[in-house]
C-alpha positions as a LaTeX table, in Angstrom:
\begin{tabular}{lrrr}
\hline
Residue & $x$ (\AA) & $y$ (\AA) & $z$ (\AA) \\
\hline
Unk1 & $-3.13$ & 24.27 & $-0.03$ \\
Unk2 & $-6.32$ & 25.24 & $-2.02$ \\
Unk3 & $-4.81$ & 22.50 & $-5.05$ \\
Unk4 & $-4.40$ & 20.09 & $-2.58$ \\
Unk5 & $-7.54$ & 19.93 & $-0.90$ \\
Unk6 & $-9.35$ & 19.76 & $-4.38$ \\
Unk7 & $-6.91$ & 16.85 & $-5.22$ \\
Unk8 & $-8.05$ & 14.84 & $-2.27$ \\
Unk9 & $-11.76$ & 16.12 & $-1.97$ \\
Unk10 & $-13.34$ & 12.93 & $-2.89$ \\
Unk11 & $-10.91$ & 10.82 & $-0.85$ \\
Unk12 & $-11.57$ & 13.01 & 2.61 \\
Unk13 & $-15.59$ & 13.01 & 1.97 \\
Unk14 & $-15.33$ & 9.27 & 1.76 \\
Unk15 & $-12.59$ & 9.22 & 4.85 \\
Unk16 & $-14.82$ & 10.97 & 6.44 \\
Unk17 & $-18.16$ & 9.21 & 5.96 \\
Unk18 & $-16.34$ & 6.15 & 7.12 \\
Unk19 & $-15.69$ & 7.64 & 10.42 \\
Unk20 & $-18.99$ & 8.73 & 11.24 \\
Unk21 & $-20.27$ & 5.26 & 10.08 \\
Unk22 & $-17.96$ & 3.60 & 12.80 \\
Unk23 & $-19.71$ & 5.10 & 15.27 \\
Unk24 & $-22.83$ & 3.56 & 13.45 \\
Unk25 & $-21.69$ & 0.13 & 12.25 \\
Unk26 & $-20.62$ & $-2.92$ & 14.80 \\
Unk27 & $-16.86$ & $-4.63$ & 14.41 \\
Unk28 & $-18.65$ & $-7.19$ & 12.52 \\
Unk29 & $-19.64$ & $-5.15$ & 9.89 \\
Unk30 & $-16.78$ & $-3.10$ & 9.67 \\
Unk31 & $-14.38$ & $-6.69$ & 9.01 \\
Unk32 & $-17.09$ & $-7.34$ & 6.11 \\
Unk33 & $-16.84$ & $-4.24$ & 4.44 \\
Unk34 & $-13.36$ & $-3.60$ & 5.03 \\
Unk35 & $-12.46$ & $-7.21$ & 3.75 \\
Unk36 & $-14.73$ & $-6.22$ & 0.57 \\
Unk37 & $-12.66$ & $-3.31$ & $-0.61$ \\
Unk38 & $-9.18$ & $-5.02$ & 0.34 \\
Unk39 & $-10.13$ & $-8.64$ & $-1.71$ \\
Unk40 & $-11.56$ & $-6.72$ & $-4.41$ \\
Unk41 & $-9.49$ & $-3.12$ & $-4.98$ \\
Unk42 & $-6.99$ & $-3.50$ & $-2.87$ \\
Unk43 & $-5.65$ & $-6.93$ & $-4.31$ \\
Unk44 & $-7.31$ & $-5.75$ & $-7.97$ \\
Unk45 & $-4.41$ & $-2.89$ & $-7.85$ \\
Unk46 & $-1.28$ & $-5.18$ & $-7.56$ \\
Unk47 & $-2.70$ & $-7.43$ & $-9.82$ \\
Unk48 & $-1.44$ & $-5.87$ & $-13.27$ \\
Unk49 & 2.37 & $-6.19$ & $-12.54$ \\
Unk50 & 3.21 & $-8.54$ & $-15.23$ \\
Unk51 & 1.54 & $-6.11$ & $-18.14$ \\
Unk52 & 3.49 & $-3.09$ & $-16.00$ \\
Unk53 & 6.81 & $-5.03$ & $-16.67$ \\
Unk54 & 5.83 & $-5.51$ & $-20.39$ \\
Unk55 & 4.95 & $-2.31$ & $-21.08$ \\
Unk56 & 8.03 & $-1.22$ & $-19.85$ \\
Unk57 & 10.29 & $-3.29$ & $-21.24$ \\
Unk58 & 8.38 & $-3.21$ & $-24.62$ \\
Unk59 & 9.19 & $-6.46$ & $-24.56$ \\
Unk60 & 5.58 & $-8.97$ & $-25.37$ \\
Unk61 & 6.58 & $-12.23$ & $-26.44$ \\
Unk62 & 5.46 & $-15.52$ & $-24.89$ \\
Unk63 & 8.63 & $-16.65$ & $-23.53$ \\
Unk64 & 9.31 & $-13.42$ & $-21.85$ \\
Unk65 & 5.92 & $-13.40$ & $-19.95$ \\
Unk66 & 6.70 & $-16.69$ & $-19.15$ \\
Unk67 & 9.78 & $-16.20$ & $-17.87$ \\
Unk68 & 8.38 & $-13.16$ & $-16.15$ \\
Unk69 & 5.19 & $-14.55$ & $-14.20$ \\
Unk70 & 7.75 & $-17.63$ & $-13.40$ \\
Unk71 & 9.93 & $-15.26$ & $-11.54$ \\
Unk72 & 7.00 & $-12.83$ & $-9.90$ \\
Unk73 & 5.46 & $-16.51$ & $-8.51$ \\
Unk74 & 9.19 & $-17.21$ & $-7.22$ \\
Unk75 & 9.03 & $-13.87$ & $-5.45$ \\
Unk76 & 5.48 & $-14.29$ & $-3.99$ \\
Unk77 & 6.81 & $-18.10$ & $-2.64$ \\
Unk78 & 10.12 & $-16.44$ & $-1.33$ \\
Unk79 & 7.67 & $-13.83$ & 0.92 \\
Unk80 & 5.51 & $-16.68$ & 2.18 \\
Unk81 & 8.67 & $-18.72$ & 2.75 \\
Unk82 & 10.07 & $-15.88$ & 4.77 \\
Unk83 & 7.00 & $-15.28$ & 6.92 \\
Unk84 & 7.16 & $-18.64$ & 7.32 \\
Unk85 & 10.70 & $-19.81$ & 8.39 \\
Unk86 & 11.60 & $-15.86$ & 10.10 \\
Unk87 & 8.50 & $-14.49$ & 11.06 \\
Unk88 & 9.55 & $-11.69$ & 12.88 \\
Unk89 & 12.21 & $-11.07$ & 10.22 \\
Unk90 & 9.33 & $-11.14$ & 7.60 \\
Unk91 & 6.82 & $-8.84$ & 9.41 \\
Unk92 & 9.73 & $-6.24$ & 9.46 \\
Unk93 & 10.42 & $-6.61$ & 5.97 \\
Unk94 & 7.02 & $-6.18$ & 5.12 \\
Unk95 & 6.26 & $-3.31$ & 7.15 \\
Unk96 & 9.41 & $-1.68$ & 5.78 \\
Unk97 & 8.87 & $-2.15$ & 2.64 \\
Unk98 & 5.17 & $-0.99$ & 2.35 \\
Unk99 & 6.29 & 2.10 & 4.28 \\
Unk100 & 8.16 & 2.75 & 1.27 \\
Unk101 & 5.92 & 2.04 & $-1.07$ \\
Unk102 & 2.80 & 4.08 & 0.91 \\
Unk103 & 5.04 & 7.30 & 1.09 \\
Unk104 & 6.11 & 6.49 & $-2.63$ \\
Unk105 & 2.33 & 6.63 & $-3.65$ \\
Unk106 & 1.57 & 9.51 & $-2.03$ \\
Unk107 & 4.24 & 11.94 & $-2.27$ \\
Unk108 & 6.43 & 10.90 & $-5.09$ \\
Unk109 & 4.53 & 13.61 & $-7.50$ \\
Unk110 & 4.95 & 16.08 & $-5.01$ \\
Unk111 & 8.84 & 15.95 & $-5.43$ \\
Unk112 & 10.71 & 18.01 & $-7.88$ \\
Unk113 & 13.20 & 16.34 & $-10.63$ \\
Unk114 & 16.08 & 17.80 & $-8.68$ \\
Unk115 & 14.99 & 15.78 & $-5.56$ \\
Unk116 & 18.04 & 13.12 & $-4.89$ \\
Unk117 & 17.33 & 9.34 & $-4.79$ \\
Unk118 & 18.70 & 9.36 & $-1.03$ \\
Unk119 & 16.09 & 12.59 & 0.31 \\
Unk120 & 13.24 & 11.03 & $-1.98$ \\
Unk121 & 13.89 & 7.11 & $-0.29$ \\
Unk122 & 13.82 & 9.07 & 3.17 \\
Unk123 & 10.71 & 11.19 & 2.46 \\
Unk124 & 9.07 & 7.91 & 1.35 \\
Unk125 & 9.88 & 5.92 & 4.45 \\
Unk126 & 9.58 & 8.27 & 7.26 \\
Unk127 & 6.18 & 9.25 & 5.88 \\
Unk128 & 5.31 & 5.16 & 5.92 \\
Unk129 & 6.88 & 4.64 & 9.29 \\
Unk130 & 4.67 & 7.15 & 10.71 \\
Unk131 & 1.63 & 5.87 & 8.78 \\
Unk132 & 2.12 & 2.60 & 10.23 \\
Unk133 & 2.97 & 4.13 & 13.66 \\
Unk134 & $-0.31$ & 5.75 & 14.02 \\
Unk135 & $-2.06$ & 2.85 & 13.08 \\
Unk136 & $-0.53$ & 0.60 & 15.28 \\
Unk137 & $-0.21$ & 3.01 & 18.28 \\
Unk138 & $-4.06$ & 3.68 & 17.96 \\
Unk139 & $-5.25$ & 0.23 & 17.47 \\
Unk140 & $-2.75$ & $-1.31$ & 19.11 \\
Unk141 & $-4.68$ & $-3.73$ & 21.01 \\
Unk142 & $-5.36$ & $-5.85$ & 18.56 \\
Unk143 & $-2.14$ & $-5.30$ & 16.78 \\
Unk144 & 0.32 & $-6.66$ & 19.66 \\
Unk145 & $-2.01$ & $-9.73$ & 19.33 \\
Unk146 & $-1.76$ & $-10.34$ & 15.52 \\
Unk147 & 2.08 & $-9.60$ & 15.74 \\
Unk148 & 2.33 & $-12.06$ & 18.75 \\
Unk149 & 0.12 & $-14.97$ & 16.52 \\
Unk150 & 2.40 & $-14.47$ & 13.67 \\
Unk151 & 6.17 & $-14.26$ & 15.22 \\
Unk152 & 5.61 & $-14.89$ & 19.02 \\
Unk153 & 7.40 & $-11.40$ & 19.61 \\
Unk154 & 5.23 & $-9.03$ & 22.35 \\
Unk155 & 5.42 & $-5.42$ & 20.57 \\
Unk156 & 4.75 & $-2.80$ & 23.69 \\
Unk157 & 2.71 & 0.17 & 23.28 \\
Unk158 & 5.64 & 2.24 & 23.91 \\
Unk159 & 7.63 & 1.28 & 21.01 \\
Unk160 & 4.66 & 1.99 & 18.73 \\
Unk161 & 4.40 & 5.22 & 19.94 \\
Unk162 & 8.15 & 5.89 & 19.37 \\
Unk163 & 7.64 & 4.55 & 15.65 \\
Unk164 & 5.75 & 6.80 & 15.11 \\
Unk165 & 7.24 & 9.90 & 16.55 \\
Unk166 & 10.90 & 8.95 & 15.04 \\
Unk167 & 9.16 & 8.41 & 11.51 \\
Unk168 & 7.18 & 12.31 & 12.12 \\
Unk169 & 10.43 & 14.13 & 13.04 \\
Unk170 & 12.33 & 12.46 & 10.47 \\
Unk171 & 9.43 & 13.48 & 7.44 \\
Unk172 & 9.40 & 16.85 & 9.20 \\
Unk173 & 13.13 & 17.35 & 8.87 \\
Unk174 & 13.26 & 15.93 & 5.72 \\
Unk175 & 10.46 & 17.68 & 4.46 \\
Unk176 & 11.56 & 20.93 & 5.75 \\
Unk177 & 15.09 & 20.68 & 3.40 \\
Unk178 & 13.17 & 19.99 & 0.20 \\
Unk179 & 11.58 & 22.98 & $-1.73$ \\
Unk180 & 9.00 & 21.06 & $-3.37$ \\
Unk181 & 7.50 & 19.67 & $-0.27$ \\
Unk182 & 7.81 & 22.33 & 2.19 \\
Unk183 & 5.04 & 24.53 & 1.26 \\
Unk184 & 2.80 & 21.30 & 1.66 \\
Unk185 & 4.23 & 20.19 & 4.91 \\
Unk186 & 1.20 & 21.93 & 6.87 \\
Unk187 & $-0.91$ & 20.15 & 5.02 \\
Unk188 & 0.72 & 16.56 & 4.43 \\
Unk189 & 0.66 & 16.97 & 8.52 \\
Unk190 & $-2.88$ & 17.84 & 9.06 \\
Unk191 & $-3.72$ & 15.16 & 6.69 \\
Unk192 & $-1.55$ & 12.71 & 8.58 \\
Unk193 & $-3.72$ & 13.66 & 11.69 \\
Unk194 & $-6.68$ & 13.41 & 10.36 \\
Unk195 & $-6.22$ & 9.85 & 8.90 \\
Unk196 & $-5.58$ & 9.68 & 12.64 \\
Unk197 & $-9.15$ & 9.98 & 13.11 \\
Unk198 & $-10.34$ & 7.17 & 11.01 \\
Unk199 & $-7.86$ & 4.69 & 12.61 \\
Unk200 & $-8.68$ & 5.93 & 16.17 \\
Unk201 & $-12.44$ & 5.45 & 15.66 \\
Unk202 & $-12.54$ & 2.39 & 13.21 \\
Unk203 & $-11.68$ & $-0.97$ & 13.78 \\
Unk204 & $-8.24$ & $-1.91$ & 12.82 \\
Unk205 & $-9.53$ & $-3.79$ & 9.74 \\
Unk206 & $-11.66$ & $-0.87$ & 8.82 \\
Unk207 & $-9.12$ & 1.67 & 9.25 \\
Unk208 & $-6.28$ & $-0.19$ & 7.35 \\
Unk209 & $-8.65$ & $-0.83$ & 4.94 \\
Unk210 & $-9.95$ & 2.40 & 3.92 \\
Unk211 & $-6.39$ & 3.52 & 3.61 \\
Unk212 & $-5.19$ & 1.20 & 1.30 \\
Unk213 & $-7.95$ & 1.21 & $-1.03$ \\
Unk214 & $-9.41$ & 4.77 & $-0.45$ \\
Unk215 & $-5.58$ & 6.81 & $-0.70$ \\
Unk216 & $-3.43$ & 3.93 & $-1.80$ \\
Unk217 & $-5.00$ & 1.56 & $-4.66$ \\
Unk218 & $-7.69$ & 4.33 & $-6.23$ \\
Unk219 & $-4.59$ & 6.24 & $-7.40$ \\
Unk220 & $-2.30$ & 3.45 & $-7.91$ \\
Unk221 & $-5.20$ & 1.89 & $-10.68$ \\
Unk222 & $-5.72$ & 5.43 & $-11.55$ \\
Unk223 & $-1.91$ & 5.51 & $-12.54$ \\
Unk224 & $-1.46$ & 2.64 & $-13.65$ \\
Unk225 & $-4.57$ & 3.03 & $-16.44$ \\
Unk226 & $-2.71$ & 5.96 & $-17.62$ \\
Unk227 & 0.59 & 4.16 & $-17.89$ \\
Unk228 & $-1.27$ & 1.13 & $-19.29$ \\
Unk229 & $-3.76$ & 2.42 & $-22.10$ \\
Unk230 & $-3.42$ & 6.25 & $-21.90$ \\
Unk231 & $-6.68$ & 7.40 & $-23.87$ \\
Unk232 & $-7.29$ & 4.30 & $-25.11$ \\
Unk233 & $-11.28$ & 3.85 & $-25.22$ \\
Unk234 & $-12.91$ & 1.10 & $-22.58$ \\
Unk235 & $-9.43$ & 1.08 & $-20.45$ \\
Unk236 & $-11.15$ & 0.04 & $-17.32$ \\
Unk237 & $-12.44$ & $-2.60$ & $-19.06$ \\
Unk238 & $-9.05$ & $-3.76$ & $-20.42$ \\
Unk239 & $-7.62$ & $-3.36$ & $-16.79$ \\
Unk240 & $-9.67$ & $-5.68$ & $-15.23$ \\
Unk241 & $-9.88$ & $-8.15$ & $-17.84$ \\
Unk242 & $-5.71$ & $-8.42$ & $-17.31$ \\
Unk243 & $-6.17$ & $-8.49$ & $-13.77$ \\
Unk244 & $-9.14$ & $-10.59$ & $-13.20$ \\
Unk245 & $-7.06$ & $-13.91$ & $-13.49$ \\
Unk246 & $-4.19$ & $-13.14$ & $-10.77$ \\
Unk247 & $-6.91$ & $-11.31$ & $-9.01$ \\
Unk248 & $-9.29$ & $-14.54$ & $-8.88$ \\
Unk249 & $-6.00$ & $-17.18$ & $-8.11$ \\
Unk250 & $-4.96$ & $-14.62$ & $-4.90$ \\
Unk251 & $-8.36$ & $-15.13$ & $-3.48$ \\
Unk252 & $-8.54$ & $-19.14$ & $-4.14$ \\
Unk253 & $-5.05$ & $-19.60$ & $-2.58$ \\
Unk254 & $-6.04$ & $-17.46$ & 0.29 \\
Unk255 & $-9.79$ & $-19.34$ & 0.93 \\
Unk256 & $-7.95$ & $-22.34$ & 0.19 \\
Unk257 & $-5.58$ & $-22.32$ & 3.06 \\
Unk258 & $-8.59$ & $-20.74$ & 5.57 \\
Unk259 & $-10.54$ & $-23.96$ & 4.85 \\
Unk260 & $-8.26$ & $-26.51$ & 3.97 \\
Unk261 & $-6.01$ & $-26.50$ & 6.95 \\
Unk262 & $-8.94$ & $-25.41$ & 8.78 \\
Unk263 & $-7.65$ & $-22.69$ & 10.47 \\
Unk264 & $-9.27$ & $-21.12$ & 13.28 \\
Unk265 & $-11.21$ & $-18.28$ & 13.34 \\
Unk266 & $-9.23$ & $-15.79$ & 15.78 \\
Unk267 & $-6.08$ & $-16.66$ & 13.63 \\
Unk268 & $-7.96$ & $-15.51$ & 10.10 \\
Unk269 & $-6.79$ & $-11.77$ & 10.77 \\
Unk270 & $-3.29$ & $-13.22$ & 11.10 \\
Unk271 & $-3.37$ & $-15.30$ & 7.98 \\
Unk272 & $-5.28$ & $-12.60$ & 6.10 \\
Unk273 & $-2.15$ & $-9.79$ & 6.86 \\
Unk274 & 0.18 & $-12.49$ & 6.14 \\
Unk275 & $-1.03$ & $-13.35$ & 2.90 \\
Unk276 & $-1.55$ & $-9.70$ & 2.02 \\
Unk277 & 2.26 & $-8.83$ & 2.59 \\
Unk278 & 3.01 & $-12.40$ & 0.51 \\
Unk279 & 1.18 & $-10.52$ & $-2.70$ \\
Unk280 & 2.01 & $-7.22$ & $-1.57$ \\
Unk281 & 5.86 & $-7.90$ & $-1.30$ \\
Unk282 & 6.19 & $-8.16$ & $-5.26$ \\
Unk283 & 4.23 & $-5.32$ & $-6.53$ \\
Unk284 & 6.09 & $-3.06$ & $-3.93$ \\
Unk285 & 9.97 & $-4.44$ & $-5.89$ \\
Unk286 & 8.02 & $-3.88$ & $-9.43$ \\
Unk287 & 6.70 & $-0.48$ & $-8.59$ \\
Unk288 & 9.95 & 0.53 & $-6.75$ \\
Unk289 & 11.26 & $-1.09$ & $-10.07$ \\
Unk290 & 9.56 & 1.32 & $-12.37$ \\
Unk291 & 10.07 & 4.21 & $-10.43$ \\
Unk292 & 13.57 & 3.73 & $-9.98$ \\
Unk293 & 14.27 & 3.06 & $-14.36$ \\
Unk294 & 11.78 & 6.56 & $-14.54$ \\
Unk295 & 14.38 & 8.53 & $-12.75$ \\
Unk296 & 17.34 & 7.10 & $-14.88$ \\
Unk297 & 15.30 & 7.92 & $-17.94$ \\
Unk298 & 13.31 & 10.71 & $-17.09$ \\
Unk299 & 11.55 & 10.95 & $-20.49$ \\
Unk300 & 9.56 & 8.14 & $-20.22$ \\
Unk301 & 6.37 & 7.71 & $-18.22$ \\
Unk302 & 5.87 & 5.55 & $-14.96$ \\
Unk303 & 2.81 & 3.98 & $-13.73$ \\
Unk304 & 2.72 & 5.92 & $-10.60$ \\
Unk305 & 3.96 & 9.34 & $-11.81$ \\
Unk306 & 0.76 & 10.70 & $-14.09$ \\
Unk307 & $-0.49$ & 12.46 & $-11.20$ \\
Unk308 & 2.06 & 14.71 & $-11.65$ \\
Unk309 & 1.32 & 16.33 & $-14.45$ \\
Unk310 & $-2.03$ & 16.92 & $-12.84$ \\
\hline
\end{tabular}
């Protein structure tokens, strides 16, 4: 418990300074700071895929990259297509597979080597289903209105509320069968709750936000730099110099809709979520990707496993 809370000291005191500043800061000013950290950090983190993949593979020539970013840009124009022609379909997918991915993040060093591929891929998504529960049960207001902009389906309160509570009991129960986790399920609860907090009291912007960049894309980079460049001198550097130019194309394609097809300004949240799950959609299938070859060859590192051998 002690290990844990000195793990995630820095990202509670900032949690938690974010809270008391949204009883401070209008829903203006929340959208423009939340909107900061996700087009900067939070689309920063999933933009190094392509030198994951490489690193990986071992494999650096021309032709490979090629053939590489060809296919990652077929997979980001397959997620638009499918938000596009299935909607509702799409907006599933995508909040499936970033459950995943969240409760990958999070808990995937806190799972021992003798941890099954089935238990691990239900840890994972139970603890993302009731992420995304909470958030949408406690801000759900203004989610039922995005979801309704974007697929035309009306998502009741009710069945938030019952995402969330089937994705707790099944985390508890799975949780509760696994060695390795159940000493921390206490805690993983409490802190569950108390992310609570921040999306009860924050906007919806602001408390997604926060999330993904505070618990999700800080340790993601963090990983990532150690999977990337290990000690190597000026690595932060190097990492953004790599992901400045899919970084700075994400934003252009995404202004370049907004004011190009001049879209209106109550359906920008809409289009902004929309676009996010576009990009987010591949870097979830080359994370999975990596994590899934670490387990069939344990030796070598992953990007998001370094934590573990913190």
């Amino acid at each position: 418990m002690i290990l844990s809370l000195k793990k995630y000291r820095y990202h509670i005191l900032i949690t938690l300074a974010f809270i008391i500043l949204s009883y401070i800061l209008n829903v203006f000013i929340q959208a423009v700071i939340a909107l900061l950290m996700i087009l900067s950090v939070g689309i920063v983190h999933g933009a190094n895929d392509l030198q994951l993949i490489q690193k990986k593979t071992q494999k650096k020539t021309q032709t490979f990259f090629l053939s590489s970013l060809l296919l990652y840009i077929g997979v980001v124009l397959i997620g638009i297509i499918l938000f596009y022609a299935l909607p509702s379909f799409g907006l599933l997918f995508f909040v499936a597979f970033s459950s995943y991915h969240f409760g990958e993040q999070h808990l995937a060093s806190k799972l021992d080597s003798t941890t099954s591929s089935l238990k691990r891929s239900l840890i994972y998504i139970s603890y993302g289903i009731a992420l995304f529960g909470l958030l949408f049960t406690l801000q759900w207001e203004q989610v039922h209105q995005i979801i309704y902009i974007i697929s035309q389906q009306f998502i009741s309160k009710q069945l938030t509320e019952a995402t969330f509570f089937i994705g707790l009991a099944l985390f508890l129960l799975s949780a509760a069968v696994t060695p390795s986790l159940r000493a921390l399920l206490i805690f993983e609860v409490a802190l569950l709750l108390f992310i609570g907090l921040l999306f009860a009291k924050a906007s919806l912007l602001l408390g997604f936000g926060v999330y993904f960049v505070v618990w999700h894309s800080f340790p993601s980079i963090q990983d990532q730099l150690d999977f990337l460049y290990n000690d190597k001198k000026n690595r932060n550097w190097s990492y953004f110099k790599t992901s400045a130019p899919y970084w700075l194309i994400s934003l252009i394609g995404l202004f370049g809709v907004y004011f190009i097809f001049e879209i209106h300004t109550w359906e920008f949240l809409p289009l902004f979520f929309s676009f996010l799950a576009a990009i987010t959609f591949p870097h979830t299938v080359v994370m999975g990707w990596l994590k899934l070859s670490e387990q069939k060859t344990p030796a070598q590192p992953s990007a998001e496993s370094s934590i573990e051998a913190k």
